[in-house]
C-alpha positions in Angstrom: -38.6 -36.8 45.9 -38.1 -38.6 42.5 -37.2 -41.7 44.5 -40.1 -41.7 47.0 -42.4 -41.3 43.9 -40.5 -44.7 42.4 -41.3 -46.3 45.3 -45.3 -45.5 45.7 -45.6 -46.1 41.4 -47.7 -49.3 41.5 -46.0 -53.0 40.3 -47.0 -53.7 36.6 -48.8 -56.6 37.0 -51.4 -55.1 38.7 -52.0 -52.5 36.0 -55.2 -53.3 33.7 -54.4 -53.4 29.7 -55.5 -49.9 29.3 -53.1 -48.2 31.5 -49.8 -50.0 30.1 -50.7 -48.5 27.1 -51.6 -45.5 28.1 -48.3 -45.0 29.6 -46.6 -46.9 26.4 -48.4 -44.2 24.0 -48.0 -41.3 26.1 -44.0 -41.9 25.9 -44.8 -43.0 21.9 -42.2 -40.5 20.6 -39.7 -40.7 22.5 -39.7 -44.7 22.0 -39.4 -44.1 18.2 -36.8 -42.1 18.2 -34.3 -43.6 20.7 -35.6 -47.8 20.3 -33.8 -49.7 17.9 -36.3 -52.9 17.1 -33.4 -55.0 16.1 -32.5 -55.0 19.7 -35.6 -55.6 20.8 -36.9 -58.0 18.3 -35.3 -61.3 19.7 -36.7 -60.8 23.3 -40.3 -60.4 21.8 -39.9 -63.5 19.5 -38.6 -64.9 22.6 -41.9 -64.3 24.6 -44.0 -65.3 21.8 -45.3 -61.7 20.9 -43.8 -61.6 17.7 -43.6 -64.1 14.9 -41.0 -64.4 11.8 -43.4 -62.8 9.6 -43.3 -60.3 11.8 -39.8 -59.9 12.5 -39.4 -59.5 8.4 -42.2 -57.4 7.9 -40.5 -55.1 10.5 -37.0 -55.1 9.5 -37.6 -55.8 5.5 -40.3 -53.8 4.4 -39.4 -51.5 1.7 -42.3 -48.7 2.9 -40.9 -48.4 6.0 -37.9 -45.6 4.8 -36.1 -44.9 8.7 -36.0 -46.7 12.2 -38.7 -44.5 13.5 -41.2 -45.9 11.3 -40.1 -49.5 12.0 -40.2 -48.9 15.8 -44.2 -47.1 14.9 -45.1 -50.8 13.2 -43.3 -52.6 15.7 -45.8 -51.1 18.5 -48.6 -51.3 16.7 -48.4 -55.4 16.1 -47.8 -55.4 19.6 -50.8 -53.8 20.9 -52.8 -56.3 19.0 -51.2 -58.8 21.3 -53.0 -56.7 24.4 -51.8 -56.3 27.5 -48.7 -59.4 27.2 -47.7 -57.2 24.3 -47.0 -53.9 26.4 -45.7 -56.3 29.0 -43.3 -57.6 26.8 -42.5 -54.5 25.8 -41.7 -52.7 28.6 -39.6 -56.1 30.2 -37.4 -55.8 27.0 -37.3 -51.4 27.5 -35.7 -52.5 31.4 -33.0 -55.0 29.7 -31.5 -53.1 26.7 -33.2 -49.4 27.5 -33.4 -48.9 31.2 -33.6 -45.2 31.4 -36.5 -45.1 28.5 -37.8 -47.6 31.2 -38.2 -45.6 33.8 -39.4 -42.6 32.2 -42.2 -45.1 31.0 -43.0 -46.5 33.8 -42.0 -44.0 37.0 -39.5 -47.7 38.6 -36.3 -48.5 38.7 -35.3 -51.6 36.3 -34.6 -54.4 38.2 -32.9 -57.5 36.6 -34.2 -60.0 39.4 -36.5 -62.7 38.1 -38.9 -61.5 40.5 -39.3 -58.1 38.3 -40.2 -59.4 35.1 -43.6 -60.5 34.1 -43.2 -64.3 33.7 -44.1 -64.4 30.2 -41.0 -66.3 30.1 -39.2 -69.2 32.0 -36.6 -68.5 34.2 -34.1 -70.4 32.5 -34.4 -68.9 29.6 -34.5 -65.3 30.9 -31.2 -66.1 32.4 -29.8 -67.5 29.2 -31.3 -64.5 27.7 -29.8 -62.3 30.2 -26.7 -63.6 29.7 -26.5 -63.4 25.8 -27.6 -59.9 26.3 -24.5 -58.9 28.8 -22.3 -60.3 27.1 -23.6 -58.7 23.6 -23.9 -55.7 25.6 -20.1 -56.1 26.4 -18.9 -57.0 23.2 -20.3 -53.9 21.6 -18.8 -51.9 24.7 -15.8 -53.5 23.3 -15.9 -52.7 19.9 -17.2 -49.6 20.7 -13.8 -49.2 23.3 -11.9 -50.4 20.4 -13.0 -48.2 16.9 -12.9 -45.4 19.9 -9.4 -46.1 19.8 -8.8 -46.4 16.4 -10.3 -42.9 15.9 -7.8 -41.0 18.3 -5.0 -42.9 16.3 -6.6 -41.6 13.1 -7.1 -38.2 15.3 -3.6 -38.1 16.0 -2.4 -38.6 13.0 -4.5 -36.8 10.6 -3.2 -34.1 13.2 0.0 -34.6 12.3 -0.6 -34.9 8.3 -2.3 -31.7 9.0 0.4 -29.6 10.6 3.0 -31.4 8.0 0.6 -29.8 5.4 0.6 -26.0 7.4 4.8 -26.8 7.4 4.8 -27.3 3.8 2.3 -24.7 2.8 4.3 -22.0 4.6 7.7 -23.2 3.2 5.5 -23.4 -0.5 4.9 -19.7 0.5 8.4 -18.9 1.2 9.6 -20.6 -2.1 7.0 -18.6 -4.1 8.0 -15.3 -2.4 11.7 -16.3 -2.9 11.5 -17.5 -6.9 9.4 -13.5 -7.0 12.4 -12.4 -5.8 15.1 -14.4 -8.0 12.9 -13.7 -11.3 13.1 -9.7 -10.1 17.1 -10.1 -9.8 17.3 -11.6 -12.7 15.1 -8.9 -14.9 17.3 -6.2 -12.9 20.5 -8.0 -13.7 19.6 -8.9 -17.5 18.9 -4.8 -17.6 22.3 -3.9 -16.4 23.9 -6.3 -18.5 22.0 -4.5 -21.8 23.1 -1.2 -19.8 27.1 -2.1 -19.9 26.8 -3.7 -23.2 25.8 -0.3 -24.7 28.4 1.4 -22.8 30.7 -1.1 -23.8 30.2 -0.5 -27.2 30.5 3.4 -26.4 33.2 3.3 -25.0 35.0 1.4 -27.7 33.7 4.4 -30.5 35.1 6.7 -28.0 38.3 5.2 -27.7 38.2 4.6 -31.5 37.3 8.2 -31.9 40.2 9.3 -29.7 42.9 7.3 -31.6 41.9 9.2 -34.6 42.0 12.9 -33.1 45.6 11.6 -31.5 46.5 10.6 -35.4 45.8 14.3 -36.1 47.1 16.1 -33.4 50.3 14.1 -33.8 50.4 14.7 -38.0 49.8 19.0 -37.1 52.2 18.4 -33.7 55.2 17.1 -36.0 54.9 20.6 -38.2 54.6 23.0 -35.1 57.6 21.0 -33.9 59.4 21.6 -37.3 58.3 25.5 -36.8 59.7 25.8 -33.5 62.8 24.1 -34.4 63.1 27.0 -37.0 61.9 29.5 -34.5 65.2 28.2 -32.3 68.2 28.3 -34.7 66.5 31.8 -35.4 66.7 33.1 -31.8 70.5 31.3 -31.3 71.5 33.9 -34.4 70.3 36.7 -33.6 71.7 36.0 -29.6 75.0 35.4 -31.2 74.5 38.6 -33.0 73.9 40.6 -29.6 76.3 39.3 -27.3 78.7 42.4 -27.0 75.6 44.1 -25.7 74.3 42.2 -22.3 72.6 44.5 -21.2 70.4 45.3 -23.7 66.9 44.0 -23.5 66.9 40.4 -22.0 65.2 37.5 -24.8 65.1 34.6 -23.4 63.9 30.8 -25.1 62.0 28.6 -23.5 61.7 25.6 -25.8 59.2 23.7 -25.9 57.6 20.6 -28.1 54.2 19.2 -28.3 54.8 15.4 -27.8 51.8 13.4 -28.0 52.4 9.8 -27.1 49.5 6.9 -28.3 47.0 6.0 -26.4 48.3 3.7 -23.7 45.9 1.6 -21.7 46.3 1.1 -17.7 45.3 1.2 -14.5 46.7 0.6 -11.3 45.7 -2.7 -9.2 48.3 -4.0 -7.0 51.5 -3.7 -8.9 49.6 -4.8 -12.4 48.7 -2.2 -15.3 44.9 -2.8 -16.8 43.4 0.2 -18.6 43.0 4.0 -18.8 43.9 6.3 -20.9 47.0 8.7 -20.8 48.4 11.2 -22.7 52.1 12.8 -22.2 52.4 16.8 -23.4 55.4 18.7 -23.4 54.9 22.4 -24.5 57.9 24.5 -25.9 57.3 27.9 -26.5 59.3 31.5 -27.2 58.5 34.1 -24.7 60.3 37.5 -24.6 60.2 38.2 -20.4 58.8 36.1 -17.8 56.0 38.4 -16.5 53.1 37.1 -14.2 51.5 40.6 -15.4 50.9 38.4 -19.2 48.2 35.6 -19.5 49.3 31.7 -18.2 49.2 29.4 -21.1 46.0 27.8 -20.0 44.3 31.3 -20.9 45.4 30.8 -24.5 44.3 26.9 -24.9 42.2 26.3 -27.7 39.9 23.1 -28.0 37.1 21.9 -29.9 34.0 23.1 -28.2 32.2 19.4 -28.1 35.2 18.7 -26.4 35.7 21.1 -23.7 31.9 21.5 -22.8 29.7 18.8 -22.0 26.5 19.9 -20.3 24.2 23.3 -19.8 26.4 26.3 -19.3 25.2 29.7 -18.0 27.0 32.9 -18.4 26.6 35.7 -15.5 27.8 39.8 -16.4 28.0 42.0 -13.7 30.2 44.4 -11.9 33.7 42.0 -11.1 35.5 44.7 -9.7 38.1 42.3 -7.2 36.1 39.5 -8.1 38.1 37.6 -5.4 36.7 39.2 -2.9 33.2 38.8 -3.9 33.5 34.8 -4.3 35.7 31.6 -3.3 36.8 29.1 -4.9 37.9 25.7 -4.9 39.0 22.7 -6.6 41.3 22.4 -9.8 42.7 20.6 -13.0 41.1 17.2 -11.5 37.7 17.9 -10.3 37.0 21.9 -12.2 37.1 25.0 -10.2 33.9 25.4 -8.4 32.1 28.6 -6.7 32.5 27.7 -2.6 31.4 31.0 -1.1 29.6 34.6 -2.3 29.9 37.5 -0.4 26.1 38.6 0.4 25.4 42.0 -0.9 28.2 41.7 -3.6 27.3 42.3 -7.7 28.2 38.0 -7.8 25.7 37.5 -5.4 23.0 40.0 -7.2 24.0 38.2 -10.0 22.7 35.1 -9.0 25.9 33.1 -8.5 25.4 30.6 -6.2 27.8 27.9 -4.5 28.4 24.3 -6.3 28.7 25.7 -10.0 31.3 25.2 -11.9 33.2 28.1 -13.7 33.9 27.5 -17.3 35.2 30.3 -18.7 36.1 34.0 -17.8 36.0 37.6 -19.6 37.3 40.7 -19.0 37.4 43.1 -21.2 39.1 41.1 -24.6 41.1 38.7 -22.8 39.1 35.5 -22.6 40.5 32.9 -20.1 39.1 29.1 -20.1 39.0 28.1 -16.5 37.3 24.6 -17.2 40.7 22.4 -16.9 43.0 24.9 -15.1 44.8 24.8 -11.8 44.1 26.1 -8.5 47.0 28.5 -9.2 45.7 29.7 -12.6 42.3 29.6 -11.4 43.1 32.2 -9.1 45.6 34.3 -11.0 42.7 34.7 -13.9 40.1 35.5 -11.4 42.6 38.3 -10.0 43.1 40.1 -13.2 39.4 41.2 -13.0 39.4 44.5 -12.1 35.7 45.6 -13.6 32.1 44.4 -15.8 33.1 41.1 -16.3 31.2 37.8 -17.7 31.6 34.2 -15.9 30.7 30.9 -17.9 29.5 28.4 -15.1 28.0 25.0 -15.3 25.4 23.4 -12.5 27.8 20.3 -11.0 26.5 20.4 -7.2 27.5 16.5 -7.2 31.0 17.3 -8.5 30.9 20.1 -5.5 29.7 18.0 -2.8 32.0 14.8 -3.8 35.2 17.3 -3.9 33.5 18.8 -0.1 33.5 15.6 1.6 37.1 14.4 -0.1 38.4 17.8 1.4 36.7 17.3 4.6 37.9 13.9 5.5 41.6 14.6 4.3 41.8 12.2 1.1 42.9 15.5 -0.7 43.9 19.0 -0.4 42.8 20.7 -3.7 41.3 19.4 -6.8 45.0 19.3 -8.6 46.4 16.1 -9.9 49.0 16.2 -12.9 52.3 15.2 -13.8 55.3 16.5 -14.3 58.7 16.1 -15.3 61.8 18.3 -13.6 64.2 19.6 -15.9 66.4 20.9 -13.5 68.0 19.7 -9.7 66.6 21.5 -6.5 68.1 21.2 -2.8 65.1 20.5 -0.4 65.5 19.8 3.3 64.4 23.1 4.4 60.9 24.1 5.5 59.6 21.1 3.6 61.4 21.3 0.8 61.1 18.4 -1.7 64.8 17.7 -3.3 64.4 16.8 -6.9 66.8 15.9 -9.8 66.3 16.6 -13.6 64.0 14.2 -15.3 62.3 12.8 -11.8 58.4 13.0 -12.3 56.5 14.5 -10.1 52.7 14.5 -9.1 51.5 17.9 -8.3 48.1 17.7 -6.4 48.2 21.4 -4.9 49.7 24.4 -6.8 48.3 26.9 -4.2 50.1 25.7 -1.0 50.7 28.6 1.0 51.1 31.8 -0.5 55.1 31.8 -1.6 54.1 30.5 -4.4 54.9 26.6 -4.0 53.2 23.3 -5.4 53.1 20.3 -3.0 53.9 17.1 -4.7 54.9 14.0 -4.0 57.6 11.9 -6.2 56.4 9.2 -8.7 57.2 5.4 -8.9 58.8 4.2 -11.8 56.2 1.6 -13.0 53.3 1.5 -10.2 52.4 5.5 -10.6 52.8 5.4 -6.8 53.4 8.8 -4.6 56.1 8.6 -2.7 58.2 11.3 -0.9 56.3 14.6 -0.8 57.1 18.2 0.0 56.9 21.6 -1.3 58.8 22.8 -4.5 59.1 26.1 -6.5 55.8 26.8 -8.7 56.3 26.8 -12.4 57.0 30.8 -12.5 59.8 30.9 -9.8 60.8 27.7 -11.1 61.3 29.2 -14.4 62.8 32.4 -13.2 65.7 30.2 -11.5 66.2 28.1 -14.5 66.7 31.2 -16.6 69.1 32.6 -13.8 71.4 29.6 -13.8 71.2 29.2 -17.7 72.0 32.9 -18.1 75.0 32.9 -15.9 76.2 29.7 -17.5 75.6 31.0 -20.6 77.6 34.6 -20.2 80.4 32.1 -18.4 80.9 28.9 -20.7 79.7 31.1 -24.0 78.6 27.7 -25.2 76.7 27.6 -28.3 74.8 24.7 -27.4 70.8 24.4 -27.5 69.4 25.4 -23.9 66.1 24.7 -22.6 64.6 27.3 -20.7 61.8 25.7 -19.7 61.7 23.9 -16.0 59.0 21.5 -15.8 57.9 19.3 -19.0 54.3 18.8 -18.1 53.3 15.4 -17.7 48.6 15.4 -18.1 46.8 12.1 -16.9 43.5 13.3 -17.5 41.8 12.3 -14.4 39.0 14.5 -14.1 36.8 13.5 -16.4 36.2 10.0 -18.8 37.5 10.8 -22.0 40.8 11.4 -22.6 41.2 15.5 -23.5 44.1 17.7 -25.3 45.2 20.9 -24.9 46.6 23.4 -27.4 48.8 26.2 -27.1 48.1 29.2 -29.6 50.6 30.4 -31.6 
């Protein structure tokens, strides 16, 4: 239809004045806004429509602030030319604005000679015709061309702009990374102020600990003077009952506190570093070996600050067999703990409850300090209670677990650990046995293995505190009772009037249960 209606439009140079401009204003506004006169201009000049004047009146003028208004002025002086002005115009619309063209005028352009108006010669509409084209195509170029140059400088800004995402995100991962450095280093700065004040605890322990060693030596060298006196007493008055045998039988067990200065080690490979030991030997006189009379531990004295470190809570109630109202486990190394309570028993009315520690013990007047005792003592102490009793106990469920999961995976069997030192030869080989010779050191970690009364211990290396060999030997009771045996009948056979030393096991303590280095006293 839009076709057919180009074709029936009339030809323009039949149209009167009035209608060209009737059809130039009607399309007024959309000739401002999409003509350029700069394009135009040379084709009017061309034609003779337009003059220099103006041309520079059009173009120059300083009230004329945007295109549209130029284009406005532009169609005004050319509607005083009449109808060869909207001629003119509407021949330059079909060369440089063909579409406008045809919305003006309802026809197709047409660049044959035959479709312009003849206001100009047809030489120089062709020389026109031709600078046009190739203007045309020269801008096309250009056009082509800066096109061109923008996708480069598309492309590239592309790649300047993820080059600026890569470093942004690897800015963000250095910021997020120096966060975390600076957080290490406050945490590490803090620990090193942390072990620098333990540091310099440590060293007043130590320091603290050579001084009470100065002391205990000093008062150890006079209750080794006593006992020596005590001896040569008892060898007298043995000589003076030796006609009577049978009589009742005194025996010595000598015994000397030897306390050794501090040493420093620690085993690493086959290299000694730092730790704290001390050796004790204990001599004592006894009249009878007699489980039925207190162990020594039972009669240890120490200075309180020394023996109790944290919140203790003492328990009375009804202890009659006390064994069988609780378990326990542990020893000398880790403390005796409370493993099990018998429900409905006075312990558990009492409020006992498993993972405490037990400190202390009393029963009637005898007062037994459990905190650093054996297994074997433990037990023996706990077993004496036979009514209203009072148990010292400390909150250590840490302690309780740590010795729980040691016992469960096999890295121990008890909570022993000491050392000591045979004074006399055993035959093993049978049942376990462990052969030992005097003076061989020993390292007890159970004194409650099996219930005939043996230790299981293993034997010591010389420099490297390694266990070797282990087995089962006599505990320190049946050990002492076989020691006294073999003296005694060596005694009544030789009547030698050496010295004897009744006592089988010189008792080696590493104190390994705890940080600071800790003595033991035997009353007098």
């Amino acid at each position: 239809m839009a076709a057919e209606s180009v074709e029936e439009t009339p030809d323009l140079k039949d149209m009167d004045e009035e209608i060209l401009w009737d059809l130039i204003n009607d399309n007024r506004h959309s000739i401002c806004l999409g003509v350029r006169p700069c394009i135009l201009i040379p084709y009017l000049r061309q034609v003779r429509v337009l003059t220099d004047l103006d041309e520079d009146e059009i173009l120059t003028c300083l009230k004329f602030t945007n295109r549209s208004m130029r284009t406005s002025h532009m169609l005004d002086l050319l509607r005083v030319q009449g109808r060869n002005g909207a001629v003119a115009l509407l021949d330059s619309l079909m060369i440089h604005y063909p579409n406008l063209y045809t919305q003006i005028t309802g026809r197709k352009p047409s660049t044959e000679p035959s479709g312009f108006s003849g206001l100009i010669k047809y030489s120089e509409l062709t020389e026109y015709l031709v600078r046009a084209v190739t203007g045309m195509q020269k801008e096309l170029q250009n056009a082509r061309e800066e096109a061109t140059q923008l996708r480069a400088r598309c492309s590239s800004l592309q790649g300047e702009l993820s080059q600026a995402v890569t470093q942004g995100q690897e800015s963000t991962r250095l910021q997020a990374e120096h966060a975390r450095l600076r957080t290490t280093l406050a945490g590490t700065a803090a620990d090193k102020r942390l072990l620098e004040v333990d540091g310099l605890a440590y060293l007043a322990r130590d320091e603290a600990q050579v001084q009470i060693a100065c002391s205990l030596a000093e008062k150890d060298t006079l209750r080794g003077q006593l006992v020596e006196l005590q001896e040569k007493l008892f060898t007298l008055k043995a000589f003076s009952i030796q006609g009577e045998p049978d009589k009742t039988r005194v025996s010595t067990l000598i015994c000397s506190i030897l306390l050794f200065q501090p040493v420093l080690f620690h085993l690493k490979g086959n290299s000694i570093h730092s730790s704290t030991f001390f050796v004790k030997t204990f001599r004592l006189v006894f009249v009878s070996v007699s489980r039925t009379s207190p162990p020594l531990f039972l009669v240890r004295s120490r200075h309180q600050a020394l023996r109790i470190s944290g919140r203790a809570l003492t328990f009375s109630f009804q202890g009659e067999a006390l064994l069988s109202q609780l378990q326990v486990i542990g020893g000398n190394k880790t403390g005796v703990f409370v493993h099990q309570i018998t429900k409905g028993s006075s312990a558990h009315t009492a409020g006992i409850s498993p993972g405490a520690q037990i400190l202390e013990v009393t029963f009637r007047a005898l007062r037994m300090v459990l905190e650093d005792s054996t297994m074997e003592e433990a037990l023996w102490a706990l077993g004496q209670v036979q009514g209203p009793c009072s148990l010292s106990l400390r909150p250590k469920q840490d302690a309780y677990e740590s010795l729980l999961q040691q016992l469960k995976k096999g890295e121990v069997t008890s909570g022993d650990s000491f050392y000591v030192r045979v004074n006399m030869s055993l035959v093993g080989g049978v049942d376990g046995a462990l052969s030992v010779t005097c003076n061989d050191i020993l390292h007890v970690t159970d004194t409650h293995h099996g219930q005939d009364g043996s230790w299981w211990a293993s034997h010591v290396h010389s420099w490297q505190l390694m266990d070797l060999k282990s087995g089962s030997l006599p505990n320190y009771y049946r050990a002492q009772r076989l020691l006294i045996r073999a003296i005694e009948d060596m005694s009544f056979q030789q009547r030698t009037h050496r010295k004897v030393s009744y006592f089988p096991f010189q008792l080696l303590f590493w104190n390994i249960n705890c940080n600071q280095s800790t003595f033991t006293h035997v009353q007098q």
